[in-house]
C-alpha positions in Angstrom: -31.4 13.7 9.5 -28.6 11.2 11.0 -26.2 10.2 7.7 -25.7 6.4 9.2 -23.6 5.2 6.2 -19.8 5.6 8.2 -21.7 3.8 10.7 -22.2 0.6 7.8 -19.2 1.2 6.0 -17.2 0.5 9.6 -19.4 -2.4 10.1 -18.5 -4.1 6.9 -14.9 -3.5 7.4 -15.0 -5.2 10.1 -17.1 -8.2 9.5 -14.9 -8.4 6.8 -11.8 -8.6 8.1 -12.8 -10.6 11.4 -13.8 -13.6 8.4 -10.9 -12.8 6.3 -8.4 -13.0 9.6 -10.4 -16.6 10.7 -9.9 -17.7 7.1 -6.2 -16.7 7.3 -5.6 -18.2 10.4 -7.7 -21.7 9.3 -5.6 -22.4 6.0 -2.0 -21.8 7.9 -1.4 -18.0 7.8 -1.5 -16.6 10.9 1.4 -14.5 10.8 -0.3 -12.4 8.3 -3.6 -11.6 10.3 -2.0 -8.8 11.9 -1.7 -6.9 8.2 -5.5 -7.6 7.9 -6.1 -5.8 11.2 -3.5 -3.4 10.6 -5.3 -2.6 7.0 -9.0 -3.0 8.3 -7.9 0.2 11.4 -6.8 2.0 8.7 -9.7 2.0 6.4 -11.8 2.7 9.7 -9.6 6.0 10.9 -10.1 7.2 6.9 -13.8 6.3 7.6 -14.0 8.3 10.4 -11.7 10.9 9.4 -14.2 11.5 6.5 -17.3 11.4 8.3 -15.4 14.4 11.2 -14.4 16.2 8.2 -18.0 16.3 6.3 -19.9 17.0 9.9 -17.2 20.0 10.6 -17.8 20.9 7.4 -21.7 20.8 7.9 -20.8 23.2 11.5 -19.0 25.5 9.6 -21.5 25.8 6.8 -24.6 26.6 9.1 -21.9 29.3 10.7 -21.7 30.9 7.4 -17.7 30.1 7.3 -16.9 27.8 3.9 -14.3 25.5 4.0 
């Protein structure tokens, strides 16, 4: 069965910080958007990076290799 929670947890960190960057810019700091963006790629790569990890991890598994 397809594990679709990276999938959600990439779409709410980016909902999130689309709102939190229009909020930012609305109320005068726009300058500081780009640390929202900056912060919101990084929790993505460690999103993905975890979801490669446990499917390679899965791979190995059904190989008979542990990791």
């Amino acid at each position: 069965m397809v594990d679709l929670t990276p999938v959600f947890e990439v779409l709410g960190i980016g909902v999130v910080a689309h709102f939190s960057g229009n909020v930012l810019e609305h109320i005068g700091h726009g300058g500081k958007v780009m640390y929202v963006r900056i912060g919101s790629y990084v929790a993505c790569a460690y999103v993905a990076f975890s979801a490669w990890w446990d499917c390679l991890r899965e791979v190995a598994h059904t190989f008979g290799v542990h990791l």
